[in-house]
N, C-alpha and C positions, 0 to 999 in steps of 0.2 A: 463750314460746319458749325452748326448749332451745339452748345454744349452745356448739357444739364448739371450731370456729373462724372466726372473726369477722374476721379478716383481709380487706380490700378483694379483689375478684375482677376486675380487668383484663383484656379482653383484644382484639387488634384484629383484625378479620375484613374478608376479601375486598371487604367491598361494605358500602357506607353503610346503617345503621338509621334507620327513622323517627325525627326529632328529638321527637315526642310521646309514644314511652319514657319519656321524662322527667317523665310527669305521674304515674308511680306514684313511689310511694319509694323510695329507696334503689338506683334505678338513673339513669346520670349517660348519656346517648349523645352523643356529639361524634363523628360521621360513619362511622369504621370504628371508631372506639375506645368502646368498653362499658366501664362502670366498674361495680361492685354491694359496693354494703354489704348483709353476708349478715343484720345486728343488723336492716337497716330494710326490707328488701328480704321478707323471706322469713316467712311465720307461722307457720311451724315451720323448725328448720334443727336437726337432732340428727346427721347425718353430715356431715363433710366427705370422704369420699371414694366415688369413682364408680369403677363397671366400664367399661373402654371396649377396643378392640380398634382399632387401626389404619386411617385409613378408606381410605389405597390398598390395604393388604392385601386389604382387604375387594375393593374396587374389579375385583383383579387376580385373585384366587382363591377369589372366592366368589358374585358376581354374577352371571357368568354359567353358571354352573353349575347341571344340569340335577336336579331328583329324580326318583328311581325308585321301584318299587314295592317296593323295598325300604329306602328311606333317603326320606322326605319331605324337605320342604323345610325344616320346625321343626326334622326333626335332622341335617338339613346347617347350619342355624344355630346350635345349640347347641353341635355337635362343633367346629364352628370358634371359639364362645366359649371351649372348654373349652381350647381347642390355643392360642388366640392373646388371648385376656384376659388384661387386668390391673390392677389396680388403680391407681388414682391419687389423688392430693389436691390434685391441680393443674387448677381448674374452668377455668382458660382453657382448657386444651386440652380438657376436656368440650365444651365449648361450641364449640371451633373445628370438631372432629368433627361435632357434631349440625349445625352450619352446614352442612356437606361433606354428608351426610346428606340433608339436608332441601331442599338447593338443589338435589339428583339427584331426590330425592321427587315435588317440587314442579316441573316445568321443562315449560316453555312450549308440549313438542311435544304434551303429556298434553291439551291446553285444546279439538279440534277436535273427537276423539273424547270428551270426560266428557261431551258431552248436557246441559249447563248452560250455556245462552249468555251468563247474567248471569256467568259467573268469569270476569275479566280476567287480564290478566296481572300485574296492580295487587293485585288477592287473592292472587295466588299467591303474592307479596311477602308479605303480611302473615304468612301462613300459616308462610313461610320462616323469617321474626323469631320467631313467638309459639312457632314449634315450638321453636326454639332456644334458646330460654331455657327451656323447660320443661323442657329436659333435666337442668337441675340439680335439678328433683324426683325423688325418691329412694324405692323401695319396699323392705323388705327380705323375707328369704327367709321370714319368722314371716306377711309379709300387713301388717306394720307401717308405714306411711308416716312416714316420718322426714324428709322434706325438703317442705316445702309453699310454695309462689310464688304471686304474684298470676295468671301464666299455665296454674296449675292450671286456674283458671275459665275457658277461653280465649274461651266470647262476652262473659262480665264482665271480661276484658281489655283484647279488641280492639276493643269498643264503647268503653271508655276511652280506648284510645291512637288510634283509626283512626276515631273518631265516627262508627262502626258501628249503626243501628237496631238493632232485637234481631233481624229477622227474617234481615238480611243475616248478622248477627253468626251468628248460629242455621245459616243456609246452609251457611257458612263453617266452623264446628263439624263439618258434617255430614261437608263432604268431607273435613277432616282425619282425622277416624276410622272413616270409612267405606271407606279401602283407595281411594278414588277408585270405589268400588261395581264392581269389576272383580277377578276373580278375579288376572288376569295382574297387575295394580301392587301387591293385597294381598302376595302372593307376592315381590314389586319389595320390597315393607314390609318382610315378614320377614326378607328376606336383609340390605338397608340398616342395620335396626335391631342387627343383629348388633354394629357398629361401637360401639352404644352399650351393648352387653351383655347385651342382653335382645328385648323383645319390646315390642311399646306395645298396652296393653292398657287400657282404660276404665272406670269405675264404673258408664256411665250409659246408658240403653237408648234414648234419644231427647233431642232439644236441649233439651224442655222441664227435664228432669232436672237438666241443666248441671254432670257427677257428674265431669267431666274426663278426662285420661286421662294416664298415666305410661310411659315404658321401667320395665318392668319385670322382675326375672331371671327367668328360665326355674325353677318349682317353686315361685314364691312362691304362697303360701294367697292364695288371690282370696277364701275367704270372708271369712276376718278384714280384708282391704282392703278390701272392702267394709263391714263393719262399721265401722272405723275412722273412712272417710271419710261414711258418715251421720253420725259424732257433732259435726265438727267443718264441714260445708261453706255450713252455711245461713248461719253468722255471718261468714263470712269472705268468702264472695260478696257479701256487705251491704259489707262492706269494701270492695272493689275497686273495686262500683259510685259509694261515695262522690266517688271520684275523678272522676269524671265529668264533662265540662267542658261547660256549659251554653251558650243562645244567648247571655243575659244578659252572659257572662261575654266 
């Protein structure tokens, strides 16, 4: 691991994390307070800093707003990245965003209409935590991944922290990157994601793959991301899975 800044990442959010966070490394969860050592935490960490855009701004001038046939809705997200991004080094407030984000994503009234009667409201939660911390993975504009977490892998995550089968895990995978498989929330995606400066885009073409998935900016080479992310993901999924808390145990 490459290592920029090493400095602990604090920070306390709206609503209590699962206390079984704690079974990967280098992250500490004590109810709303998250702690992360980036040295133990992360199997790549070569940026310390993220794009992010405001997430009431977002909330107020950008959400509900319509595309036309002249302005899609990718570049009503972009042009609002461009107007209202900015850089930071300050991962709590990454993280406090994608919290804001992913708990509008993720909410309770999506679960009658998704056509999946096995998603609780109980997955919706996890989905909420794993997406949230994924947000401190990092793609740059070259296609290069420069930040990698154990919630890259997120069914080798949440099968960790959430004693997830693979199949639920795998479910669970699906709906996160699958838009909630509805044109209308994908579009919900795009604009939200704005907030995190980018777009969330995937490696992987099905659950068996387990290839992840990133905010990523707007014009980064997917080819080289992909490329990148074959060379390093078989060993580091072995990794995550280590963790993995048995009956035995």
């Amino acid at each position: 691991m490459t290592s920029i800044d090493t400095t602990a990442i604090t920070v306390e959010l709206p609503d209590a994390f699962d206390p079984r966070w704690n079974r990967l490394p280098g992250i500490q969860v004590d109810g709303r307070r998250i702690t992360i050592d980036p040295a133990e935490y992360f199997f790549r960490f070569e940026s310390s800093t993220w794009l992010v855009a405001d997430w009431d701004l977002v909330k107020t001038q950008l959400l509900d707003v319509d595309e036309t046939p002249e302005s899609a809705v990718e570049q009503l997200a972009l042009d609002f990245i461009k107007n209202h991004g900015e850089s930071t080094s300050d991962a709590a407030r990454v993280l406090a965003t994608a919290y804001g984000v992913y708990k509008y994503l993720f909410r309770e009234e999506h679960l009658a209409g998704l056509g999946l009667p096995q998603i609780t409201a109980g997955h919706l939660r996890m989905l909420r935590e794993a997406a949230t911390l994924m947000a401190l993975n990092k793609v740059e504009l070259d296609g290069h991944i420069s930040n990698v977490g154990p919630c890259w892998f997120f069914p080798a995550a949440t099968s960790v922290v959430f004693d997830l089968d693979d199949a639920t895990g795998g479910m669970l995978d699906e709906v996160y990157h699958g838009g909630w498989f509805n044109e209308h929330r994908r579009i919900e995606s795009i604009k939200a994601h704005a907030a995190l400066g980018g777009r969330l885009v995937h490696g992987c073409q099905s659950v068996p793959d387990q290839s992840g998935g990133v905010v990523a900016p707007y014009g980064a080479s997917m080819a080289n991301f992909r490329d990148d992310l074959d060379e390093f993901k078989a060993g580091w999924i072995e990794q995550v899975y280590a963790h993995r808390v048995t009956a035995a145990e």
